[in-house]
Backbone atoms as SQL, in Angstrom:
CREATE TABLE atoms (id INTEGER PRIMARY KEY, chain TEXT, resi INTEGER, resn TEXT, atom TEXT, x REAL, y REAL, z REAL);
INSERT INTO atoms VALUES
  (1, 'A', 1, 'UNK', 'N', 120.081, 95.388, 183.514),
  (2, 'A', 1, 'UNK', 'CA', 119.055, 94.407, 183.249),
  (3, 'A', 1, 'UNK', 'C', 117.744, 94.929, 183.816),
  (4, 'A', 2, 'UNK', 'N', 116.962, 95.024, 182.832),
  (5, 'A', 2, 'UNK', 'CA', 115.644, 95.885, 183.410),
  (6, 'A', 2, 'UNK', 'C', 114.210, 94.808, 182.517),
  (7, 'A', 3, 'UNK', 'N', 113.508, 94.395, 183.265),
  (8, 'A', 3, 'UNK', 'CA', 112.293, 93.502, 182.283),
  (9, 'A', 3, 'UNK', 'C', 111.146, 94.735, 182.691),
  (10, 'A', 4, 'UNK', 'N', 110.782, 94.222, 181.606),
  (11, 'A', 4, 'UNK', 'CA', 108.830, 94.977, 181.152),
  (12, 'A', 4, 'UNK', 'C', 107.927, 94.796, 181.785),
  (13, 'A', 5, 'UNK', 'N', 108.004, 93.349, 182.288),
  (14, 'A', 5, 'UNK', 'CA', 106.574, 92.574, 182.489),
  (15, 'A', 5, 'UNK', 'C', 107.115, 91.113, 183.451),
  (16, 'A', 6, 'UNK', 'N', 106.606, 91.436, 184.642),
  (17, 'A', 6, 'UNK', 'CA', 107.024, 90.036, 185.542),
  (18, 'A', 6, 'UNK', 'C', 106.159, 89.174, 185.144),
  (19, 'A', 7, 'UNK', 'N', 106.667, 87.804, 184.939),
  (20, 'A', 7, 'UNK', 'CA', 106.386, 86.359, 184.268),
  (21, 'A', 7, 'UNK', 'C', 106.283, 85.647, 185.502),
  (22, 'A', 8, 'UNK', 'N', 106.891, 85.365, 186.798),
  (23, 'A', 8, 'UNK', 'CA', 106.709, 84.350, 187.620),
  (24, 'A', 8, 'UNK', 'C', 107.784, 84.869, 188.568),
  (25, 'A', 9, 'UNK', 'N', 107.380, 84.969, 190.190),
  (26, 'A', 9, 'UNK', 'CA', 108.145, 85.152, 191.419),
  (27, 'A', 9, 'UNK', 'C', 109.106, 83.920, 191.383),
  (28, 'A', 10, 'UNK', 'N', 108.717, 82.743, 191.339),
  (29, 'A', 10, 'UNK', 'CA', 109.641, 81.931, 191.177),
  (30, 'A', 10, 'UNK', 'C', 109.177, 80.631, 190.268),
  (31, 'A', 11, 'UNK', 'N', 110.193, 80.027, 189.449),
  (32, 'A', 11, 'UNK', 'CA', 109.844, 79.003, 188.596),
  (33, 'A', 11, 'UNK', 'C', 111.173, 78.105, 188.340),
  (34, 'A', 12, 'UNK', 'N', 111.504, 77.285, 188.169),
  (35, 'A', 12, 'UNK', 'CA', 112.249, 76.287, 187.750),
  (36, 'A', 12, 'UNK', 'C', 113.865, 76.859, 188.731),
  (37, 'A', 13, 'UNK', 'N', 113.634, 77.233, 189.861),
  (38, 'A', 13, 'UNK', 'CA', 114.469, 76.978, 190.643),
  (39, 'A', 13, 'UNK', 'C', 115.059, 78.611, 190.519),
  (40, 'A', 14, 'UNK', 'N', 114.581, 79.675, 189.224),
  (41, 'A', 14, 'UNK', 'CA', 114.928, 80.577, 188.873),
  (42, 'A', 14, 'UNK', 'C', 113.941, 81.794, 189.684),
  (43, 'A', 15, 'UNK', 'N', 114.449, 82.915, 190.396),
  (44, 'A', 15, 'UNK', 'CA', 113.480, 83.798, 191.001),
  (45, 'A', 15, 'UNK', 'C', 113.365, 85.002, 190.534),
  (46, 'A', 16, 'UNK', 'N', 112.088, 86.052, 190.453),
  (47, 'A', 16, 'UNK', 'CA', 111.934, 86.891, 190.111),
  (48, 'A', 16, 'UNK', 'C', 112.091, 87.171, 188.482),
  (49, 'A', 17, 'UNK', 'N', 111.260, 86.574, 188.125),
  (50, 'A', 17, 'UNK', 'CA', 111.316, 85.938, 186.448),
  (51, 'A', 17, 'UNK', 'C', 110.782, 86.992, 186.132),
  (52, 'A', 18, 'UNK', 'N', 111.221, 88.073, 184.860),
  (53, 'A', 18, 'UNK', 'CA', 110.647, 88.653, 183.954),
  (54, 'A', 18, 'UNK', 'C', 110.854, 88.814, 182.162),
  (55, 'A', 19, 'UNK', 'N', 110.202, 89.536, 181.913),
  (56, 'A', 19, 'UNK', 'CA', 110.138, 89.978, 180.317),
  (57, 'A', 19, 'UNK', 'C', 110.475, 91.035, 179.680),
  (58, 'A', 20, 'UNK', 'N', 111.509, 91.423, 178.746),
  (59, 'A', 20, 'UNK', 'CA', 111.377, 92.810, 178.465),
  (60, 'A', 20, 'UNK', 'C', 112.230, 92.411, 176.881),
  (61, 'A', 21, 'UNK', 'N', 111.113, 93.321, 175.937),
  (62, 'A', 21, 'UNK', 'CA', 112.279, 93.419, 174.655),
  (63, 'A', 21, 'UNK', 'C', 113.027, 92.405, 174.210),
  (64, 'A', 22, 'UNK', 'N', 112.085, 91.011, 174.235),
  (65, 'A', 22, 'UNK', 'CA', 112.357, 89.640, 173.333),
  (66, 'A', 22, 'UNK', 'C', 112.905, 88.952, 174.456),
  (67, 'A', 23, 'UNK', 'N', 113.926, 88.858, 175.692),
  (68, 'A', 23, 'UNK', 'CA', 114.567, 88.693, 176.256),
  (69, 'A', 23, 'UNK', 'C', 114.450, 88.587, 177.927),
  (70, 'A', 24, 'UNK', 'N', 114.250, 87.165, 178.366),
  (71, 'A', 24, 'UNK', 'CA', 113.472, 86.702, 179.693),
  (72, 'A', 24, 'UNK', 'C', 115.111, 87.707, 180.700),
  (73, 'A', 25, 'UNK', 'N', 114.323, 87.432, 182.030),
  (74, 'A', 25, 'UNK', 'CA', 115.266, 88.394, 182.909),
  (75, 'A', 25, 'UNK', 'C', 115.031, 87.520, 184.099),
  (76, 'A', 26, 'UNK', 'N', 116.306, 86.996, 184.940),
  (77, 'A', 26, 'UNK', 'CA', 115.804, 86.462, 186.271),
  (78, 'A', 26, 'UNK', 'C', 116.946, 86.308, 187.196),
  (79, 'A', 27, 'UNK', 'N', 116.622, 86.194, 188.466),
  (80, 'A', 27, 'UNK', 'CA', 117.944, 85.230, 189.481),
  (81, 'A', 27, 'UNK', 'C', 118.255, 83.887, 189.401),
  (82, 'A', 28, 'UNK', 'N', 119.577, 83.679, 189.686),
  (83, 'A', 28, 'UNK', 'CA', 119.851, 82.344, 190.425),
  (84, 'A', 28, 'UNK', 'C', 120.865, 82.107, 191.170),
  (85, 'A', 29, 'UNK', 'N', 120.640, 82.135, 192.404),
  (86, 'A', 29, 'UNK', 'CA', 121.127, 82.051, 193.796),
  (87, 'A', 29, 'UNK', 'C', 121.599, 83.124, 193.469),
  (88, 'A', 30, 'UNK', 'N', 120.625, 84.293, 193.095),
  (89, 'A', 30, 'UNK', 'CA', 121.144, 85.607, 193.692),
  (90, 'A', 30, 'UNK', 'C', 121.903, 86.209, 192.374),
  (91, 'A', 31, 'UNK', 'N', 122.048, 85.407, 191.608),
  (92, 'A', 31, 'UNK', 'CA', 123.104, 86.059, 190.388),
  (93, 'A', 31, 'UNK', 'C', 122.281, 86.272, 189.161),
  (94, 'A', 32, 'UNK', 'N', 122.026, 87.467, 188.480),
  (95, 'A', 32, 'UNK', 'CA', 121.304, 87.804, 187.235),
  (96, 'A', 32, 'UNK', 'C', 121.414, 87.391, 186.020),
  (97, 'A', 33, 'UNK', 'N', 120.418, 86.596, 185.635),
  (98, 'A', 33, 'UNK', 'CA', 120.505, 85.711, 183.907),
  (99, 'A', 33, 'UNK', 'C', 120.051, 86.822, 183.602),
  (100, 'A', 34, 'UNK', 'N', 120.171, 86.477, 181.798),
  (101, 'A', 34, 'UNK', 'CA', 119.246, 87.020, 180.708),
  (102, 'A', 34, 'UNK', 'C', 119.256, 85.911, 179.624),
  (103, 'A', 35, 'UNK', 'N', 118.350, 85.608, 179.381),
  (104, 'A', 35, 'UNK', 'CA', 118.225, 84.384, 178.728),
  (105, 'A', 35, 'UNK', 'C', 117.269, 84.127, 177.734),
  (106, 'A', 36, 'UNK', 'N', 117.010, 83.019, 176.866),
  (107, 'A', 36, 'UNK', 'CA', 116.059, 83.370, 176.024),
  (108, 'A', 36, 'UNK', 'C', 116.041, 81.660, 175.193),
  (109, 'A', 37, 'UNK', 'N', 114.859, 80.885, 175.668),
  (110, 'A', 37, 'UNK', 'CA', 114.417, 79.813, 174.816),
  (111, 'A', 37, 'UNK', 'C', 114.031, 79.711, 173.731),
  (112, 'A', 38, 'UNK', 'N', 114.457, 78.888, 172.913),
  (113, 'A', 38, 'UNK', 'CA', 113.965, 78.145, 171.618),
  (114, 'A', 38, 'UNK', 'C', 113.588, 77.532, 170.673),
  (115, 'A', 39, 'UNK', 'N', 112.746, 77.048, 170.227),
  (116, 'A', 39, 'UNK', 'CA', 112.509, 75.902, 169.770),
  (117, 'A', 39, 'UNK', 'C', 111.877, 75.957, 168.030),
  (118, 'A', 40, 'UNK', 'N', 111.950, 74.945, 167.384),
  (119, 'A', 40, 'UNK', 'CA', 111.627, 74.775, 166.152),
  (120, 'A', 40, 'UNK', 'C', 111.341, 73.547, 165.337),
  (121, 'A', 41, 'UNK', 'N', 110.728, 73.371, 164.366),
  (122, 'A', 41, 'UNK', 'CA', 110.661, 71.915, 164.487),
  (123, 'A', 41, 'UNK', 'C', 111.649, 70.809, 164.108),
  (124, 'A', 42, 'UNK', 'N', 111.739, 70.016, 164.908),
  (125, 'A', 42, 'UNK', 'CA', 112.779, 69.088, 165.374),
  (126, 'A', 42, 'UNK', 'C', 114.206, 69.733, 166.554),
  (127, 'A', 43, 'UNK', 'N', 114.001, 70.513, 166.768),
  (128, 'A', 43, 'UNK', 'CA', 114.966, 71.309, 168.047),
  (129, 'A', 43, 'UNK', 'C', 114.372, 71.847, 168.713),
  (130, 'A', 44, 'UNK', 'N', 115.653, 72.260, 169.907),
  (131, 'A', 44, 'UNK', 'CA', 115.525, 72.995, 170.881),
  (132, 'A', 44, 'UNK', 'C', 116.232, 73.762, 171.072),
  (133, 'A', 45, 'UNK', 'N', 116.568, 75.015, 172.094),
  (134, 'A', 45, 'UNK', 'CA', 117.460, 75.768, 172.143),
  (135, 'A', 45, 'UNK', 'C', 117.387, 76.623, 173.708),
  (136, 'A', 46, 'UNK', 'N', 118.931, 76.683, 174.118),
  (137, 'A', 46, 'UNK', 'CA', 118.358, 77.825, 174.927),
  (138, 'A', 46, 'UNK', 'C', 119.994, 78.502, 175.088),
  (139, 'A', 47, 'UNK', 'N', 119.473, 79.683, 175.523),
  (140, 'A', 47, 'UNK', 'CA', 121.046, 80.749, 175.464),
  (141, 'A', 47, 'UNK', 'C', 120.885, 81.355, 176.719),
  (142, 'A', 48, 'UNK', 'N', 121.583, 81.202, 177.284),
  (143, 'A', 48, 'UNK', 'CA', 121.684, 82.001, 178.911),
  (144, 'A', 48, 'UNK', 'C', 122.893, 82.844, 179.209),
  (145, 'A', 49, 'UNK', 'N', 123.056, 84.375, 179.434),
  (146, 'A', 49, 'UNK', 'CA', 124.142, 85.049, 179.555),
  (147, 'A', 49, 'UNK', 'C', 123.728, 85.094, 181.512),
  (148, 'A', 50, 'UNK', 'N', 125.346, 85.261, 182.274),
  (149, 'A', 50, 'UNK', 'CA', 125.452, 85.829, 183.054),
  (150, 'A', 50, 'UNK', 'C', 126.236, 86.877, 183.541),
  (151, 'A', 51, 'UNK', 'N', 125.948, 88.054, 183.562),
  (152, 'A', 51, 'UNK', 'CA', 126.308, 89.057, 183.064),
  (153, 'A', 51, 'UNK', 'C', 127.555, 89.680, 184.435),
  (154, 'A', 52, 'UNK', 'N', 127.266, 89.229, 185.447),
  (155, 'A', 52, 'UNK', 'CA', 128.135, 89.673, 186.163),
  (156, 'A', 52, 'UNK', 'C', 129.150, 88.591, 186.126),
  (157, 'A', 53, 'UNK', 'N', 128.742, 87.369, 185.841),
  (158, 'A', 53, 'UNK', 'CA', 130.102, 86.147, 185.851),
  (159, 'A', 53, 'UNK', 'C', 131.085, 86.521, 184.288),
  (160, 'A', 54, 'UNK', 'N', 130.304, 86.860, 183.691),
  (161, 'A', 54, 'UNK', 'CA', 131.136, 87.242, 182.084),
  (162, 'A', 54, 'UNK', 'C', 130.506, 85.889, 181.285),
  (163, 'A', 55, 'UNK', 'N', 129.963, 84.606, 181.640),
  (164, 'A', 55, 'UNK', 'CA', 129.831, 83.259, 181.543),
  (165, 'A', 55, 'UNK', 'C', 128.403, 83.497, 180.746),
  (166, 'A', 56, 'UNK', 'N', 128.547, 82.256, 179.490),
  (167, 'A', 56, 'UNK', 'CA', 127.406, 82.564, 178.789),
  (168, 'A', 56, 'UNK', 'C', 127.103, 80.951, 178.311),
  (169, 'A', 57, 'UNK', 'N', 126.147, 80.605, 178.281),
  (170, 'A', 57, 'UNK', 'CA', 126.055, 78.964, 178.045),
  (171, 'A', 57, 'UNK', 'C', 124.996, 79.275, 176.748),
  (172, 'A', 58, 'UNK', 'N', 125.165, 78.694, 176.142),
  (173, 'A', 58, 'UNK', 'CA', 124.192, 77.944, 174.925),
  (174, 'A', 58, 'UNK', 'C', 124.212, 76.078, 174.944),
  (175, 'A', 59, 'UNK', 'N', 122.805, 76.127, 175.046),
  (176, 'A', 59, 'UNK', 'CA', 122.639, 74.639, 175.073),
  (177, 'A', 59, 'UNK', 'C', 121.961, 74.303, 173.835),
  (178, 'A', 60, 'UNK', 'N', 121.506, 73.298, 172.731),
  (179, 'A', 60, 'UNK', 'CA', 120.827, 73.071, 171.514),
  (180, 'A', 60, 'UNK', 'C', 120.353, 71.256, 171.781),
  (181, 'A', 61, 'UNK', 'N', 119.676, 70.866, 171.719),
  (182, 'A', 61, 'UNK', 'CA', 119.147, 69.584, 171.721),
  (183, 'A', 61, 'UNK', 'C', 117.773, 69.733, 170.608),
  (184, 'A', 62, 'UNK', 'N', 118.222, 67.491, 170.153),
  (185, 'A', 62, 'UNK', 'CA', 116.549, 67.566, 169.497),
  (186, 'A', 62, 'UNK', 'C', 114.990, 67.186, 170.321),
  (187, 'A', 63, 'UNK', 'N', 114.475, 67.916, 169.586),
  (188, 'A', 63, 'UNK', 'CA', 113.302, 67.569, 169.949),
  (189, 'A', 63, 'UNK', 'C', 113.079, 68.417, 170.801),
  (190, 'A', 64, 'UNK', 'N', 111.997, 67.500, 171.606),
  (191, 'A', 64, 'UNK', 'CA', 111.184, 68.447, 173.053),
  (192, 'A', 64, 'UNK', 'C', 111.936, 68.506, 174.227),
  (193, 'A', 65, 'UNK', 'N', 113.003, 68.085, 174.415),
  (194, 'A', 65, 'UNK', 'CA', 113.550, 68.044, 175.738),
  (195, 'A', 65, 'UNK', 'C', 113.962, 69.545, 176.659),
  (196, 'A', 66, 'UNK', 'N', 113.236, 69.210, 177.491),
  (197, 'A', 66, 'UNK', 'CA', 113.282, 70.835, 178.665),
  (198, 'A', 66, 'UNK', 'C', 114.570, 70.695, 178.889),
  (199, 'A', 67, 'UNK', 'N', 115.226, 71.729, 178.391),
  (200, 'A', 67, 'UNK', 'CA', 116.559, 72.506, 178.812),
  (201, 'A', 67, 'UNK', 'C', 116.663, 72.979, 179.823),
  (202, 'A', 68, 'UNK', 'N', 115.544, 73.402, 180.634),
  (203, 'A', 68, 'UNK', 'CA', 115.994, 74.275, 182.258),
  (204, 'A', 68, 'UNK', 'C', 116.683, 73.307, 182.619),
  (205, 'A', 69, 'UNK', 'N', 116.371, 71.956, 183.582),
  (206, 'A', 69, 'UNK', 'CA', 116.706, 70.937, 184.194),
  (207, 'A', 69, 'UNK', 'C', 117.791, 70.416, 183.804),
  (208, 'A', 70, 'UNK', 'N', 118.576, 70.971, 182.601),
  (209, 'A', 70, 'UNK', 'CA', 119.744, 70.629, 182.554),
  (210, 'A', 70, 'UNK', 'C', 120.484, 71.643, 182.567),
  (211, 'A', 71, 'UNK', 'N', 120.144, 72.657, 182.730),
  (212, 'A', 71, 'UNK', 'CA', 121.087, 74.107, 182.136),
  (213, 'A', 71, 'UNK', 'C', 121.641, 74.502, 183.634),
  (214, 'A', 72, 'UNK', 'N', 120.228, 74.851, 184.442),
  (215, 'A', 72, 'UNK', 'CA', 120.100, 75.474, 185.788),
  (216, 'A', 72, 'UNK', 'C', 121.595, 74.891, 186.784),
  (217, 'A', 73, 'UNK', 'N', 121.384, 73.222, 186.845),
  (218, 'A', 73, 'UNK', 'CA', 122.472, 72.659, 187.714),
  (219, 'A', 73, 'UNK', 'C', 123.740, 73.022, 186.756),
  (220, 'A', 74, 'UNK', 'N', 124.203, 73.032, 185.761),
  (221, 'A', 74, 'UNK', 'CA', 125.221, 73.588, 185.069),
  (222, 'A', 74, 'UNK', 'C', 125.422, 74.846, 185.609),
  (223, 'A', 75, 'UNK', 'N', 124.995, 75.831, 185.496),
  (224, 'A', 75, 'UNK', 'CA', 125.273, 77.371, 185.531),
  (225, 'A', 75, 'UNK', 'C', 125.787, 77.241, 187.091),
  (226, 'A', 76, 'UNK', 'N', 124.544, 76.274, 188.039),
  (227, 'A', 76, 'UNK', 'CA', 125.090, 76.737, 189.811),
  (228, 'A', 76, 'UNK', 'C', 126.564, 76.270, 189.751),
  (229, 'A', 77, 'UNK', 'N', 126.931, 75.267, 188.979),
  (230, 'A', 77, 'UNK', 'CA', 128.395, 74.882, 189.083),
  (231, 'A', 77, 'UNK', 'C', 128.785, 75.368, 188.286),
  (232, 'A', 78, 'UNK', 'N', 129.275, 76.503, 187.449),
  (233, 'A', 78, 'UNK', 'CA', 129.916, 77.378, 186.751),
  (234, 'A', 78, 'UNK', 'C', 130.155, 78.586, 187.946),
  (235, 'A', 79, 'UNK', 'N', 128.588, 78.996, 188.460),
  (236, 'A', 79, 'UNK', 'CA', 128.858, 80.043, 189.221),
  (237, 'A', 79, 'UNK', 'C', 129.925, 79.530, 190.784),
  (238, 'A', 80, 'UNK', 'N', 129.973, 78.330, 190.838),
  (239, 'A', 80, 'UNK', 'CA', 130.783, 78.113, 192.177),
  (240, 'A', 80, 'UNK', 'C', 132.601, 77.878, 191.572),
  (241, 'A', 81, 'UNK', 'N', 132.755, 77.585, 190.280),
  (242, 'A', 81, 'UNK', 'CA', 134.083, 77.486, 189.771),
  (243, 'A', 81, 'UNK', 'C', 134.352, 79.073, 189.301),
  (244, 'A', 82, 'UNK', 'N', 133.556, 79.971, 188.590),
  (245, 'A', 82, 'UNK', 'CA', 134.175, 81.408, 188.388),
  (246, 'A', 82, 'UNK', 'C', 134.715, 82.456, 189.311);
């Protein structure tokens, strides 16, 4: 996991946020996403791999609703059951 371009030291609970080749790059509690938001009209989307857990979440909702705030507390309790 290698990003292009750092996006934010820390943001939505996620640290060391970057960019590389379509595809956001970051921590959480220490464990490496790669992830990548979406949206279109009338949806949402977001796909999060964790690459050392093997664990990969896709979330899809309508409308505008921010997916971090629901994804983030999911994944910390995935990463404490894997």
């Amino acid at each position: 996991m290698s990003r292009q371009a750092a996006v934010a030291d820390e943001e939505d609970g996620l640290t060391d946020v970057g960019y590389g080749y379509g595809w956001f790059t970051a921590f959480l509690a220490g464990e490496p996403l790669i992830f990548h938001p979406g949206d279109n009209a009338g949806f949402v989307s977001l796909l999060v791999w964790a690459p050392d857990r093997g664990l990969v979440l896709a979330m899809l909702a309508a409308d505008q609703i921010d997916l971090a705030p629901l994804a983030l507390p999911a994944l910390s309790g995935l990463f404490r059951t894997a």
